[in-house]
C-alpha positions as CSV (number, residue, x, y, z in Angstrom):
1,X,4.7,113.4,-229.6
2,X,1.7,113.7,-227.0
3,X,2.5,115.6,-223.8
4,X,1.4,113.1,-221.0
5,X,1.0,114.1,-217.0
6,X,-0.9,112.9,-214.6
7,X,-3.5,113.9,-211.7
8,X,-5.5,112.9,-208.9
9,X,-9.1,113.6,-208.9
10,X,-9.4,115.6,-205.8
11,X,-12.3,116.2,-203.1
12,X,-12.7,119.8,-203.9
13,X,-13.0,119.2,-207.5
14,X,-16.1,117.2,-207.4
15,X,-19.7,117.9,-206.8
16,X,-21.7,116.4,-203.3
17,X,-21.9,113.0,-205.3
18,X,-18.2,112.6,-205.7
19,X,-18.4,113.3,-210.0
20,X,-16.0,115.6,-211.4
21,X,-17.7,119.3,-211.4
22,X,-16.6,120.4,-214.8
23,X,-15.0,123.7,-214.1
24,X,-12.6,122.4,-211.8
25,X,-11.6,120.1,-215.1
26,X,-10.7,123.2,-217.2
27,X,-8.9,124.3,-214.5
28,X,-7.0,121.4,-214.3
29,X,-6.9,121.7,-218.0
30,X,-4.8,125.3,-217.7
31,X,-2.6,123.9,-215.6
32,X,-1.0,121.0,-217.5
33,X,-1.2,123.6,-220.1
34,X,1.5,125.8,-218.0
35,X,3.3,122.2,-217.3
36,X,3.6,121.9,-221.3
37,X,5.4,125.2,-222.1
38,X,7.7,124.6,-219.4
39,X,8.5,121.1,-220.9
40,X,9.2,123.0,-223.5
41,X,11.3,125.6,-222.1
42,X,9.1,128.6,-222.0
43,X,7.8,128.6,-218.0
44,X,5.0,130.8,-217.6
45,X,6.7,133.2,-215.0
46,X,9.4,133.5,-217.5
47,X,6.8,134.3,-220.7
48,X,4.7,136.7,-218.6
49,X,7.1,138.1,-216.4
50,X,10.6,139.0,-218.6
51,X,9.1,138.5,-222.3
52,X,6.0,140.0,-221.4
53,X,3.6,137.2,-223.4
54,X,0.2,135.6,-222.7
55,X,-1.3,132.7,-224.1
56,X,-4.7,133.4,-223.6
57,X,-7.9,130.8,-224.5
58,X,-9.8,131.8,-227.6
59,X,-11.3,128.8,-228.4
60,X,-12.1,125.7,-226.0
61,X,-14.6,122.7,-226.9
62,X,-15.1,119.9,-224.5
63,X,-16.9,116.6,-224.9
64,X,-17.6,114.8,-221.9
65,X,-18.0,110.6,-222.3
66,X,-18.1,109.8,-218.9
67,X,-17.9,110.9,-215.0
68,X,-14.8,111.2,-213.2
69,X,-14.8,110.1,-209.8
70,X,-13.3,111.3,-206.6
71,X,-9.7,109.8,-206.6
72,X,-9.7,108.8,-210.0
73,X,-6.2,109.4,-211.1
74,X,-6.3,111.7,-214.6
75,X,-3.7,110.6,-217.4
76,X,-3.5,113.7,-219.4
77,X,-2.4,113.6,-223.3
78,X,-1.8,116.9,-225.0
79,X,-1.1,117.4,-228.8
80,X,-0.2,119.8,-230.5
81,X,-2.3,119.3,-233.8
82,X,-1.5,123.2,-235.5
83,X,1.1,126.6,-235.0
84,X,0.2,129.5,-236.9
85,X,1.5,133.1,-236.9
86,X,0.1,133.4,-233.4
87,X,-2.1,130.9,-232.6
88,X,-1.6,127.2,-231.2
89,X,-4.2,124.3,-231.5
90,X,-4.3,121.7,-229.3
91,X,-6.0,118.5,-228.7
92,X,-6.7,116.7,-224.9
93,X,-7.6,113.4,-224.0
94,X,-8.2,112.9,-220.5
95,X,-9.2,109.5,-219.0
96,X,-8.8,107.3,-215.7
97,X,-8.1,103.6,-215.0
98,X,-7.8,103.4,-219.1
99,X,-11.6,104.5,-220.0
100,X,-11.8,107.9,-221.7
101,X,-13.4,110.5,-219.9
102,X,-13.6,113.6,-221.6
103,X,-11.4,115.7,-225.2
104,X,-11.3,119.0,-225.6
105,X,-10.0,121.2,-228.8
106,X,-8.4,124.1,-227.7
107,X,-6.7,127.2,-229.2
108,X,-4.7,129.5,-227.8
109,X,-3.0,133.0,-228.9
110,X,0.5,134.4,-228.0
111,X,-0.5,137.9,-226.9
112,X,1.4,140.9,-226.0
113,X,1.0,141.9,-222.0
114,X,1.4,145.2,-222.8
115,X,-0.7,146.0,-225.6
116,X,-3.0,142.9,-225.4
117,X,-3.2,142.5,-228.9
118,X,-1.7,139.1,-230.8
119,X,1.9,138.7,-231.6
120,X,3.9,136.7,-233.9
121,X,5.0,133.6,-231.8
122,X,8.9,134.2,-231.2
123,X,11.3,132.2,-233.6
124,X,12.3,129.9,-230.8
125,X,9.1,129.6,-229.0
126,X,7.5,128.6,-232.7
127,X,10.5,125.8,-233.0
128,X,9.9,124.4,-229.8
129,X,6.2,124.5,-230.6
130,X,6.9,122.6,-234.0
131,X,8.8,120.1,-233.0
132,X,5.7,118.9,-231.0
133,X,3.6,118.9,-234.0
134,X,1.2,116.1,-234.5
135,X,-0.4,115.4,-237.6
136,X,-4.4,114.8,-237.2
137,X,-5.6,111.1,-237.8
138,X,-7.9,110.7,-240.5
C-alpha cells in the first residue's frame, strides 16, 4: 500500500525558466518522507527528540523523465519495497497532471543520535514499517 500526498510546485523551487530545480525536489522528497513516519505513527520530533533516532539517507538514485513546471501540482507515491535489521528501502514516483516526472530509490538507516552509529529498527517501528511492505513488480 503506496503512501500518496500531494504538492504544489512552487516559485521558489524552480529555476528563472519556471522548471523544477532539482534540489528543491529532494527536498521536497525528505519532507513527505517525515509525512510517512508520522502516518505511521513515529513523528519525527517524537523519533529524534524522546527516542533519540535518525533516519539518515545512505543511498538516493533519481531519474528524471520530464520537467516540472511552476504550479504543477506533485502527486507523490511512496513504497516501501524492503525492511532490514536497520535499513528501509523505498521507491518514489512523482508526477503532475498524470505524466510521470521523475522515481527515485532510496534507502534510509535508523541511527542512534547519540552514538551515530545504526540501530536495530525498534519492534514496533519494524511492524509499522512491514505492514507497508510492497512486493517489487517483475
Amino acid at each position: 500500500m503506496s503512501f500518496r500526498t500531494s504538492r504544489p510546485l512552487r516559485f521558489g523551487d524552480c529555476d528563472p525558466s519556471g522548471i523544477a530545480y532539482f534540489p528543491s525536489y529532494v527536498n521536497t522528497l525528505v519532507g513527505v518522507l517525515e509525512e510517512f513516519f508520522a502516518e505511521i505513527g513515529a513523528p519525527w520530533k517524537m523519533l529524534n527528540t524522546d527516542r533519540r533516532i535518525g533516519t539518515p539517507t545512505v543511498r538516493l538514485d533519481l531519474t528524471f523523465v520530464r520537467p516540472g513546471f511552476h504550479g504543477d501540482q506533485l502527486d507523490f507515491a511512496l513504497s516501501v519495497r524492503g525492511v532490514g535489521r536497520s535499513s528501509l528501502d523505498l521507491e518514489h514516483e512523482v508526477s503532475a497532471a498524470g505524466q510521470l516526472l521523475w522515481t527515485a530509490r532510496h534507502r534510509v538507516v535508523a541511527t542512534s543520535l547519540e552514538t551515530h552509529t545504526s540501530l536495530a529498527w525498534p519492534d514496533d517501528l519494524r511492524a509499522a514499517l512491514e505492514t507497508r511492505l510492497e512486493t517489487a513488480n517483475a
